[in-house]
C-alpha positions as CSV (number, residue, x, y, z in Angstrom):
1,X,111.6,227.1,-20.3
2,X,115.2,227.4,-18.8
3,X,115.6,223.2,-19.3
4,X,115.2,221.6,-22.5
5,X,111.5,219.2,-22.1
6,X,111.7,215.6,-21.7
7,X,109.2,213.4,-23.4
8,X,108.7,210.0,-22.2
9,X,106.6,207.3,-23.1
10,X,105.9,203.9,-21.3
11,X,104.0,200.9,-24.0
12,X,103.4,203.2,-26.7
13,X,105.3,204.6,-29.3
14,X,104.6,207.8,-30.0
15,X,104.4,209.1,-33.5
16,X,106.3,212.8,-34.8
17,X,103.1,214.7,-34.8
18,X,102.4,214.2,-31.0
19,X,105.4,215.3,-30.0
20,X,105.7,218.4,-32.1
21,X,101.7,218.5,-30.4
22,X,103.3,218.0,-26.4
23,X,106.1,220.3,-27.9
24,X,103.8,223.4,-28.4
25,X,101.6,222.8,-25.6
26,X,104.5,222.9,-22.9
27,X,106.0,226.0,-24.7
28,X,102.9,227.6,-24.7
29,X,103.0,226.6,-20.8
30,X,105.8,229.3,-20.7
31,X,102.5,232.3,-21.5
32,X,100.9,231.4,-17.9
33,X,104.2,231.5,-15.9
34,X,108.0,231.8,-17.3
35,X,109.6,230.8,-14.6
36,X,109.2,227.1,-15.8
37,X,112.9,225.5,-15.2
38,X,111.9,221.9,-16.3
39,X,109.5,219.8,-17.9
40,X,108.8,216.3,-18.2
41,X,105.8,214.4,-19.9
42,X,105.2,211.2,-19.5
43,X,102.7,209.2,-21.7
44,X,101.7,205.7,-20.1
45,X,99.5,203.5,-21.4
46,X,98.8,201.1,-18.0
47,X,97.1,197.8,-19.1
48,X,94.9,196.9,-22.1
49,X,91.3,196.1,-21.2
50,X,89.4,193.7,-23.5
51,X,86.4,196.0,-23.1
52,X,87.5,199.5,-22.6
53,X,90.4,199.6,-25.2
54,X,93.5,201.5,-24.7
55,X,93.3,204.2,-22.0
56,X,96.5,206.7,-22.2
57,X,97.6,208.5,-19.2
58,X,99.0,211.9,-19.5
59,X,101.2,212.6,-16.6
60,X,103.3,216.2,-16.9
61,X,105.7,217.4,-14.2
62,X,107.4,220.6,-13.9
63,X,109.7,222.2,-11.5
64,X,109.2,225.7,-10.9
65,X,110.5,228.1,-8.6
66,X,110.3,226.9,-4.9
67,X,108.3,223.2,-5.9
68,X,107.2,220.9,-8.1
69,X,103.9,220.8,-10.2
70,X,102.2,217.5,-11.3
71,X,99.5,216.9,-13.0
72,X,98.7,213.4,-13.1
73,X,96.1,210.3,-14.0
74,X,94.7,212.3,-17.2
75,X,92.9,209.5,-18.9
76,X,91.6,209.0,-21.8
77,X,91.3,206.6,-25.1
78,X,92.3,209.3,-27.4
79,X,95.9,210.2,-26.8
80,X,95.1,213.9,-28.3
81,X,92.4,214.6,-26.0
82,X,94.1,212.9,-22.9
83,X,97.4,215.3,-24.0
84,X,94.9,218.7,-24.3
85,X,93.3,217.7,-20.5
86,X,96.6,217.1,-19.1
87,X,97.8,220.5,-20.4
88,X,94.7,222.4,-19.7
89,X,94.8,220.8,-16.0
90,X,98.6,222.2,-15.9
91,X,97.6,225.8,-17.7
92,X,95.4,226.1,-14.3
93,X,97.9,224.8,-11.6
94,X,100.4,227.1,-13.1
95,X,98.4,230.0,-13.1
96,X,97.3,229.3,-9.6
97,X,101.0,228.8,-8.8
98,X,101.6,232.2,-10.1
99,X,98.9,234.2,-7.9
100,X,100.2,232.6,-5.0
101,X,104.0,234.1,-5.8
102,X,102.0,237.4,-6.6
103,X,100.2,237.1,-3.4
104,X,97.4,238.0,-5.0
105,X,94.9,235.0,-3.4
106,X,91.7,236.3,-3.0
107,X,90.9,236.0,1.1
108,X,87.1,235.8,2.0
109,X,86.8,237.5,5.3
110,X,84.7,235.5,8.0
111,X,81.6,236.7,9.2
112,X,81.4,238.8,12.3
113,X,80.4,237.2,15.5
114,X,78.1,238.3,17.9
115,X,75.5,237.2,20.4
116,X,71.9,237.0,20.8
117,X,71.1,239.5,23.4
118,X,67.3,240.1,23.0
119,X,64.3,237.5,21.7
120,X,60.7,237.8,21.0
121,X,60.1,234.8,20.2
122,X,56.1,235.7,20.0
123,X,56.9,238.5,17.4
124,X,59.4,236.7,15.5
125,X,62.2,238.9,15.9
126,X,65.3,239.4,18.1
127,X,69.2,241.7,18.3
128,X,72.1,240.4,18.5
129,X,75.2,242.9,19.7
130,X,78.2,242.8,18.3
131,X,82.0,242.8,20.2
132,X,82.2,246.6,19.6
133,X,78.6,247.2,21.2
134,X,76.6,247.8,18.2
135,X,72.9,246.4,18.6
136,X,71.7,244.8,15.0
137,X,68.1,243.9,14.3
138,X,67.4,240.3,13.1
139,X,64.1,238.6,11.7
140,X,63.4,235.1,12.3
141,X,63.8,234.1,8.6
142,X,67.3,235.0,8.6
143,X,68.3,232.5,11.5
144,X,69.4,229.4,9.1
145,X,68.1,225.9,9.6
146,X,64.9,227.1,11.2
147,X,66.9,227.8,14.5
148,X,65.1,230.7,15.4
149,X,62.6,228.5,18.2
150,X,65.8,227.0,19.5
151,X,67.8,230.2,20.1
152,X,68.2,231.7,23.7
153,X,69.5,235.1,24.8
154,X,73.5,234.6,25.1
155,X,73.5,232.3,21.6
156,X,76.9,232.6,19.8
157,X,76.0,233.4,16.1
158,X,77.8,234.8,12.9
159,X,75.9,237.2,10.8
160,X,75.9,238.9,7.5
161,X,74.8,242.9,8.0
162,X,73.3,245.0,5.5
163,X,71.3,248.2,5.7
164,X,67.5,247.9,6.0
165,X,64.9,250.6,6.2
166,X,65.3,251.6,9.8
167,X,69.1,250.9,10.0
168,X,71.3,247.7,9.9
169,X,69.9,244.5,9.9
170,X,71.3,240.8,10.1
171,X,70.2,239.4,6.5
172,X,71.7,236.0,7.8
173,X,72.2,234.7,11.2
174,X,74.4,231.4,12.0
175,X,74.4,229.6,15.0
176,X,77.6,229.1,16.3
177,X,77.4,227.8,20.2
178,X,74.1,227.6,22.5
């Protein structure tokens, strides 16, 4: 970290051996992205409940590189375990952080779209034609929801394509507009 860490705690005092704890665990913060320029930790304990005992709150902020990261509303009865989830939760949103500076966020392409352009209904079969022309092959267990009785020539769908045994195939048909 490029700013010394800043331990705060609200109702509680909190003993040598949890800070040298929050200590390690923000240093070790540094391992998942090292552009940490501060750090602040903030141990609350809200209210006392009569039946539920002391709950701590964990809350740990950090500014990095173009924002702020904070983890908050960690809660537990046990300081030390509300301390590891807080940390754990900010190991994550760190390294997150970091794949979206690498640019390396996986992106799920969407499903192609296409239209229904033949249906025999009586067979239980139909194509569908894709924007480029292509003419895929489609059973009426792949049409989801049990759509397949509903569907008219001209029906908007998305599909997933794979190869079956006398060429493509539309393993699973959407339908996107009537």
């Amino acid at each position: 970290m490029k700013v010394q860490l800043q331990i705060t705690a609200h109702n509680v005092e909190l003993s040598d051996f949890i800070k040298e704890d929050i200590r390690e665990k923000a240093e070790k913060l540094n391992t998942y992205y090292d552009q940490i320029m501060r750090c602040r930790v903030v141990v609350d304990v809200p209210h006392r409940h009569k039946r539920e005992g002391i709950l701590y709150d964990v809350h740990i902020y950090m500014t990095v590189p173009g924002g702020e990261i904070a983890i908050k509303r960690e809660q537990n009865e046990d300081l030390a375990v509300a301390i590891r989830d807080a940390f754990d939760a900010a190991r994550r949103k760190l390294e997150d952080y970091a794949r979206k500076q690498r640019k390396d966020v996986k992106y799920h392409e969407e499903t192609p779209l296409a239209y229904v352009s033949a249906l025999f209904h009586e067979k239980g079969y139909g194509f569908i034609t894709t924007p480029d022309g292509r003419e895929i092959y489609f059973h009426e267990n792949s049409v989801l929801n049990n759509e397949f009785k509903n569907i008219k020539v001209g029906t908007k769908v998305r599909f997933v394509e794979e190869m079956g045994e006398k060429g493509p195939q539309a393993s699973t048909v959407k339908v996107i507009e009537r």
